[in-house]
C-alpha positions in Angstrom: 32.3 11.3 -25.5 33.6 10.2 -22.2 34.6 6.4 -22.4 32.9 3.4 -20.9 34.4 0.0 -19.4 33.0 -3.3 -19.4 33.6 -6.5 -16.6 32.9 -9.7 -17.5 34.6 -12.7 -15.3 36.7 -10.4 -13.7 38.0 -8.8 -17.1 37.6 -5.1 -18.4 37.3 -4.2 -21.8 37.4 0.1 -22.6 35.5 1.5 -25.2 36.7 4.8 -26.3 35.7 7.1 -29.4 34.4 6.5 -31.8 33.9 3.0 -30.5 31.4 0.1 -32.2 31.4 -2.5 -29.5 30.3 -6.3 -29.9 29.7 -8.7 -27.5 28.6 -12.6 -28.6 29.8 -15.0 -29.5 32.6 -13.9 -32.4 32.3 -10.4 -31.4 35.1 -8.1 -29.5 33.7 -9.2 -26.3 33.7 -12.9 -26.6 31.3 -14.3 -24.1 31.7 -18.3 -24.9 31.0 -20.9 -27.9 28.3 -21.2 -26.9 26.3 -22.5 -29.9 22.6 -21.0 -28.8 24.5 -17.5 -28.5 25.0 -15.1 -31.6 28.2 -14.4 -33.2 27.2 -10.8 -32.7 24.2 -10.3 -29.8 24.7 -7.2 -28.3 26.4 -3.8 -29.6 26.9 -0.6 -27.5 27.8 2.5 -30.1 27.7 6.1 -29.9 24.9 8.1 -31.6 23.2 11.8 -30.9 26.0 12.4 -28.8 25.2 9.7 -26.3 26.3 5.9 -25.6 23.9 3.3 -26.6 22.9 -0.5 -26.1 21.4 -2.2 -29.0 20.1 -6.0 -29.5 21.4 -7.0 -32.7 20.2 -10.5 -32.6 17.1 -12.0 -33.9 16.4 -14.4 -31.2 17.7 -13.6 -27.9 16.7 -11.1 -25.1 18.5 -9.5 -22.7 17.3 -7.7 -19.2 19.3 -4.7 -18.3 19.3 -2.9 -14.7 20.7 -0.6 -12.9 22.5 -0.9 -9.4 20.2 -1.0 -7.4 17.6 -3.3 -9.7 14.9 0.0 -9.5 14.8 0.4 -12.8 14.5 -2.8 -15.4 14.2 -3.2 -18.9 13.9 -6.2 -21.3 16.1 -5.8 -24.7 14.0 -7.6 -27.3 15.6 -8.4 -30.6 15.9 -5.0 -32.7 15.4 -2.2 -29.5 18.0 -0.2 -28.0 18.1 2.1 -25.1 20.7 4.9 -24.1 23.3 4.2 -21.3 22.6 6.6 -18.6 23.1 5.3 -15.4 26.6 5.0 -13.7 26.6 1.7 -14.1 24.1 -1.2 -15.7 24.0 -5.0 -15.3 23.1 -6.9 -18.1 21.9 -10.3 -18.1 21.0 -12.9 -20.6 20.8 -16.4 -21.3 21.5 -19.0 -23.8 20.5 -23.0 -23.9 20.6 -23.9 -20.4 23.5 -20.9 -19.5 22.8 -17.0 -18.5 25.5 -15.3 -18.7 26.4 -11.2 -16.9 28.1 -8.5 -17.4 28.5 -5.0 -16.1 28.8 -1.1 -18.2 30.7 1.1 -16.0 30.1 4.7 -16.8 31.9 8.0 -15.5 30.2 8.7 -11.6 26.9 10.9 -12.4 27.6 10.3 -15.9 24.3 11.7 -17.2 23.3 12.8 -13.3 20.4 9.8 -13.0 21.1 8.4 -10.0 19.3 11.3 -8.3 16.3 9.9 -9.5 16.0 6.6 -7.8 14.1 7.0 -5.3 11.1 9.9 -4.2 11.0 12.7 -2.2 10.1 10.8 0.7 13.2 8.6 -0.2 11.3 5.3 -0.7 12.1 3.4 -4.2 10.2 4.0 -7.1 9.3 0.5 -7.4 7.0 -1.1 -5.2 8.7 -4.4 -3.7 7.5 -7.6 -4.6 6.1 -10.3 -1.8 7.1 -13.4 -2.3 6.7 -16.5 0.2 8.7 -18.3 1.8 8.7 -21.3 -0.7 8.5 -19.0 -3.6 11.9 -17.5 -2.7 13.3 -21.0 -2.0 12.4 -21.7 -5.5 13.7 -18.8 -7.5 17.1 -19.2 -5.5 17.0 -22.5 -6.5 16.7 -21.8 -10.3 19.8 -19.3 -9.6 22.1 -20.9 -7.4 24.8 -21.1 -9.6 24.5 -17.7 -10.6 24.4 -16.2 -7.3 26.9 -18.1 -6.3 29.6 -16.9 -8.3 32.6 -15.0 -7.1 32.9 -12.8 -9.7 29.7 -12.5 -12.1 29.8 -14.0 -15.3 28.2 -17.2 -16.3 25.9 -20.0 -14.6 23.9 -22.8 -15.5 20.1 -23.3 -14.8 19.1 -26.3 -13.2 15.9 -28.0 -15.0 12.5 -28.3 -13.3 13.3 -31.5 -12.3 17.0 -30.8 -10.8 15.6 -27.9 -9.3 12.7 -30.0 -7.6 15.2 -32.4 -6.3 17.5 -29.4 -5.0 14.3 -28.2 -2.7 13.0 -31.9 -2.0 9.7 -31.1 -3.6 7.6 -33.6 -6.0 7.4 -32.0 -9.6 3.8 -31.7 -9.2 4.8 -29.1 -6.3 7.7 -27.2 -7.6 5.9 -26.8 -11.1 2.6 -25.6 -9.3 4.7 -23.2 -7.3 6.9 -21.8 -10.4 3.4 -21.2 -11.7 2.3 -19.2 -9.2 5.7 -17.2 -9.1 5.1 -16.8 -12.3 1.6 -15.3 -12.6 2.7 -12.6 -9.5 5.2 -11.5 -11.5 3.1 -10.9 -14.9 0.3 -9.0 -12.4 3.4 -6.4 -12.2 3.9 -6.4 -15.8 7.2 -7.8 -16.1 7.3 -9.8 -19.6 8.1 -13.3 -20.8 6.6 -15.1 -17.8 3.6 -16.1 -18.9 3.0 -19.7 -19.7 1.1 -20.7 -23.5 2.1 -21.1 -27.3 5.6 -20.0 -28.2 7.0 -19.7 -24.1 8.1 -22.6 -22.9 8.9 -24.0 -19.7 12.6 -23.5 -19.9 12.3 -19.7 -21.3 10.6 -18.9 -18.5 12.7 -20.3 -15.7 15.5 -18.3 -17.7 13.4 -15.5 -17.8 12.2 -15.6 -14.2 16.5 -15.5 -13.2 17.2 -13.1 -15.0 14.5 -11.0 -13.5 14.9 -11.9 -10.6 18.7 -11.3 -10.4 18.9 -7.9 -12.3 16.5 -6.5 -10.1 17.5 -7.8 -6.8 14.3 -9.8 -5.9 17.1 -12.4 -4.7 20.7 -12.3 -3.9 23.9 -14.6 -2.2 22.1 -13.4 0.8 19.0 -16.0 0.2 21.3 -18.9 -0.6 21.2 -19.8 3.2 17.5 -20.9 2.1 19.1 -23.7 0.4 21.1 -24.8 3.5 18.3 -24.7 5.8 16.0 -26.4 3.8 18.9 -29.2 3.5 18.8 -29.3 7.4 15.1 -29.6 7.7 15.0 -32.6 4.9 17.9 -34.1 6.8 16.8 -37.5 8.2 17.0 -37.2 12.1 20.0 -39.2 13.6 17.8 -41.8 15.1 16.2 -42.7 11.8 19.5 -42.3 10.2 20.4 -45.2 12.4 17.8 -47.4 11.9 17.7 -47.4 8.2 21.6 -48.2 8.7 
């Protein structure tokens, strides 16, 4: 078996044969204290001659991608899936923190990343259209993530510190989220939708993950942020007068 390495913060971890690597929160990757986060959450192993990521929990999820965000899965409690591209992000969160990480495989390691896009080289996923506003609001919810220099952990604003951050009314921002929301479900991706047993804080964590791991959003959009400051910014005139 050909080894694997792991970044997290800006530090690498190897797994070799015959590896049995955990990563929680006592576990040989320790991601934080972080008292909403398993001892042991995540465990990538060999078996059938391949490398494999498992959810060892019984509470948390985790959403794993590949470079370029194509292709996107969501780890409940119990599955697995095999390793098979180059490399795979892995996000998750915990209480009011999602946390990243990154498996680095051998280049062509199982010879997938052929497969990302068509014949007619156009991705395999159609792109999601989002509005203006609804953009503004997802990068938002992930600011702190997106702006880290070197991926690894961030903390997710509330609905209400999130509404502030945008200048909305909460009655706005939570009609919007809603409506981010329900787009996102019409695609099929999971844990979005609203009811019994999902609450309002799983899925703004879901909706970062998502939108993170499969690069709906990116540093790129945090100049959203900025230029919605500008246009809230009181004109110098008015500035003046309330002086």
């Amino acid at each position: 078996m050909k080894p694997l390495r792991v970044e997290f913060c800006g530090e690498w971890y190897d797994i070799e044969h015959p590896a049995d690597f955990h990563i929680g929160r006592e576990s040989d990757l320790v991601i934080d204290d972080n008292p909403y986060l398993h001892r042991r959450f995540l465990r990538i192993y060999e078996e059938f001659g391949m490398w494999w990521l498992g959810n060892v929990g019984n509470l948390l999820s985790a959403t794993v991608s590949d470079a370029t965000g194509q292709v996107q899965a969501w780890l409940a409690p119990g599955a697995r899936l095999p390793i098979v591209f180059p490399e795979l992000q892995v996000l998750f969160s915990a209480g009011s923190t999602t946390y990243e990480f990154t498996i680095h495989a051998p280049a062509d390691y199982y010879a997938s990343a052929a497969m990302a896009t068509d014949d007619g080289g156009s991705t395999t996923i159609a792109p999601v259209m989002l509005t203006s506003s609804q953009r503004l609001l997802i990068v938002a919810l992930a600011e702190h993530v997106l702006r880290q220099s070197s991926p690894g952990r961030g903390e997710i604003p509330t609905s209400a510190e999130a509404a502030r951050r945008v200048h909305w009314s909460m009655t706005t921002f939570n009609r919007k989220l809603d409506n981010v929301c329900e787009k996102l479900d019409k695609i099929g991706v999971a844990g979005l939708r609203g009811g019994k047993g999902n609450l309002a804080t799983n899925r703004r964590l879901r909706l970062v993950e998502y939108a993170v791991a499969t690069r709906l959003v990116s540093a790129e959009d945090l100049y959203l942020i900025d230029r919605n400051d500008e246009e809230h910014r009181p004109a110098p005139d008015a500035a003046a007068a309330e002086a």
